[in-house]
N, C-alpha and C positions, 0 to 999 in steps of 0.2 A: 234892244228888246228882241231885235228879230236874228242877232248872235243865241241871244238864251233860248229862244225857240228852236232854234238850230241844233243847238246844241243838246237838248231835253229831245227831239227826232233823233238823234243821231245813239245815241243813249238804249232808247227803247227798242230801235232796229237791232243792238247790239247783243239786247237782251233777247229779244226772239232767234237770235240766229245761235244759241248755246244749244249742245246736241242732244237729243230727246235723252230723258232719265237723267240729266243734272242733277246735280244735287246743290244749293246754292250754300254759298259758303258759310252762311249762318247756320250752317245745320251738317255736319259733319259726318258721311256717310258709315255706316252700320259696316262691321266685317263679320263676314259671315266665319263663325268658328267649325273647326275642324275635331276638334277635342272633343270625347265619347262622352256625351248626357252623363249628368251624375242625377241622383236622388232630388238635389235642391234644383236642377233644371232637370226637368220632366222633358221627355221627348217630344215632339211635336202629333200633334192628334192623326195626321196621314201617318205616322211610321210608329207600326204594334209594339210595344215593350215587351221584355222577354217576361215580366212577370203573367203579363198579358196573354200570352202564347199558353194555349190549351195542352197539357202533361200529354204524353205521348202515352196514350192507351195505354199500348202493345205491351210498355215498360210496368205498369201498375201488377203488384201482385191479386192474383184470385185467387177470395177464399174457398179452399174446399167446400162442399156439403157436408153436413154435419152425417154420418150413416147413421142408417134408419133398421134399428131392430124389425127384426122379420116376427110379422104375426103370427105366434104359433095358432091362434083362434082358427086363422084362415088354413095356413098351411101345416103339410104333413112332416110335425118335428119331430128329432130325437136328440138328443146330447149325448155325445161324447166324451169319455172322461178317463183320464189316464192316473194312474197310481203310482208314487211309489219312490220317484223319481224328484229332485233332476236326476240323471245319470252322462255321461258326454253322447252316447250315444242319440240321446235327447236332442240334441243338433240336426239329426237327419229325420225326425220327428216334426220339428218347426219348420225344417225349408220345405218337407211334404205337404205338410198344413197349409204352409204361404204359396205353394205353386199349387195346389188347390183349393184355396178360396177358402179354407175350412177355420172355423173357430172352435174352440175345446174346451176342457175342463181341467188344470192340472191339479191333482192333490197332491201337491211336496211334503217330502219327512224333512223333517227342519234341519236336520246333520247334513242332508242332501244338498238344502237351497246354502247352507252358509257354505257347504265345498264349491258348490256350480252358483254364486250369485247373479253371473254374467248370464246363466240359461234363464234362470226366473226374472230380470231383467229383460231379456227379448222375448216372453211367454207376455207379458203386460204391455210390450213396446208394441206384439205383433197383434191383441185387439183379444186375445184369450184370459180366461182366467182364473186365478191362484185361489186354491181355498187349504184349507189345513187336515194333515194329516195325521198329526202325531210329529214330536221329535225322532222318537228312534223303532217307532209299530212295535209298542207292547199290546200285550190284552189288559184293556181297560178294565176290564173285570176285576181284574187283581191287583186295579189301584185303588190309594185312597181317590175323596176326592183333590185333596193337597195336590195330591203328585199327577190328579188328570188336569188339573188347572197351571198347573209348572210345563207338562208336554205343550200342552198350548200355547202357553207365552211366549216361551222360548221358539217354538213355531213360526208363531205370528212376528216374532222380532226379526226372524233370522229375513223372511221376507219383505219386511218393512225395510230393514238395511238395506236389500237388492232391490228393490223396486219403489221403495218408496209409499207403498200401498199395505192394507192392513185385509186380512182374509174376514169375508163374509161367510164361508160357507167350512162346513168343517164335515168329514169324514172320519168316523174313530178308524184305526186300524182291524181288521176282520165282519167291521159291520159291527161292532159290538156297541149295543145303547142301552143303557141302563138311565134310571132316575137318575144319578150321579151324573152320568154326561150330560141330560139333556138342560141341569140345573148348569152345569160349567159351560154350557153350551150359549144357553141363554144368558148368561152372565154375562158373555163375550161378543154378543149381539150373533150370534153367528146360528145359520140353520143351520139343520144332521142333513145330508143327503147320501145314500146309500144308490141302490140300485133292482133294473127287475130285469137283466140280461147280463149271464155272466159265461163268458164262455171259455172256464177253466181256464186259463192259458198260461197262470202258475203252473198247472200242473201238465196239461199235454200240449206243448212246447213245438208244434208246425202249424206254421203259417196256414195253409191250406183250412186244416180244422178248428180253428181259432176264427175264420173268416165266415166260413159255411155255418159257424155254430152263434154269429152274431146275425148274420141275416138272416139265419131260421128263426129265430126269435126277439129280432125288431120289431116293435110296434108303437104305433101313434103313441108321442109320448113317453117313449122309455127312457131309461137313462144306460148307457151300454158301460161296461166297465171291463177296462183292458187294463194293462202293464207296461208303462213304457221302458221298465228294464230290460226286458227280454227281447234279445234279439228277433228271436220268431215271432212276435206282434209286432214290431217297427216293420218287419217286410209285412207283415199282414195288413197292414194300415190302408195301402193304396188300395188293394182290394176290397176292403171293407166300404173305403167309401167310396170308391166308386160304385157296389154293390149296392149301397145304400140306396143312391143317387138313383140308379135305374130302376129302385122300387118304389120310385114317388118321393121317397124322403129328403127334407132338408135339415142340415147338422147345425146345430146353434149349443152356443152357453146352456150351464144351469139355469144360471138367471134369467137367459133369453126363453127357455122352454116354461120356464115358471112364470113369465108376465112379471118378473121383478118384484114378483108377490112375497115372496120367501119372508117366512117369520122365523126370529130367533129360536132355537130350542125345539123348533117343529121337525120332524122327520119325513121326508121323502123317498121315497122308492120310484117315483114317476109322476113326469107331468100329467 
């Protein structure tokens, strides 16, 4: 008896003396793995998962602001509006425009936009915009109204092609409006808008007097009507608006000078 006593001492000293963190043999120690977390093992709570990890600002795009039409109610508007055109020289028209902040009016002859589709494309791409002029500027007068509603279509298509957009606003060639237009007009959802500032410039052809003869006769609300064919208004242009500029005035759209009010078939001369 006092062997098995000995023996059961000798036993449990053997057992205290195994080195701290044994692991006893009935229980087979854990290896700790080195292989990267999958989905079905989740990482341990001290160490962030990359899902976990907050996008990196810097990288997210930001939306623009939407621009915000200018209040003609508040301020001193006029519009802008060119005839006639596209022509190529219309190029140095658009980069003048874009290096000054400017938006316009273009009325394209529809023979015009299907030669240049790529101008009236960046006329719509650059925030300006297309209204209709005629196919090929006859006098309305001396059409039916068959053949005023064919100038138009074929207008409105040739645009719709290049840009993808269809004209709200329509200008007969010479100003000329008759009952007939204004019933083809209306037909086509589309206002008249003519003009109360015109400074010849078909006919006298320098920059200088085409410029002096649009600021003597700007005023709150007009609509100015140039030519961007003619060489002597495309150099006239920086002056004009910068002339503008320094008498109060700011250059917006038709649509922008009209409060987007524009009714089919209605005619304008000025906001």
């Amino acid at each position: 008896m006092r062997v098995a006593g000995a023996l059961a001492l000798i036993s449990l000293l053997a057992g205290l003396a195994q080195p701290v963190g044994a692991v006893p043999h009935a229980q087979p120690a854990r290896q700790l793995s080195t292989a990267a977390p999958t989905r079905s093992s989740p990482l341990p709570a001290w160490l962030p998962s990359s899902e976990a990890t907050p996008p990196d600002a810097s990288r997210e795009p930001v939306a623009e602001p939407a621009p915000v039409a200018p209040d003609c109610a508040k301020l001193t508007c006029v519009a802008l509006t060119l005839d006639d055109g596209p022509v190529p020289g219309t190029a140095a028209v658009l980069s003048l425009l874009r290096r000054k902040h400017v938006h316009a009016t273009f009325f394209v002859v529809g023979r015009q936009a299907r030669a240049h589709p790529d101008l009236v494309r960046r006329m719509v791409a650059d925030g300006h915009v297309v209204g209709n002029h005629s196919w090929n500027h006859p006098e309305f007068w001396h059409l039916s109204r068959k053949a005023i509603d064919r100038q138009l279509a074929r207008t409105d298509a040739a645009v719709k092609r290049a840009a993808g957009t269809r004209p709200s606003l329509l200008r007969p060639p010479f100003g000329e409006v008759d009952r007939s237009v204004r019933k083809a007009a209306r037909a086509r959802g589309q206002a008249i808008v003519l003009w109360d500032v015109d400074p010849r410039d078909w006919k006298d052809r320098k920059a200088a007097v085409v410029a002096k003869r649009v600021l003597h006769q700007a005023r709150r609300g007009s609509i100015i009507l140039v030519h961007d064919v003619w060489p002597s208004t495309r150099h006239a242009l920086a002056r004009i608006i910068d002339g503008l500029r320094a008498k109060g005035f700011t250059l917006v759209t038709v649509p922008d000078l009209l409060g987007g009010r524009q009714r089919p078939g209605r005619v304008y001369l000025r906001g």
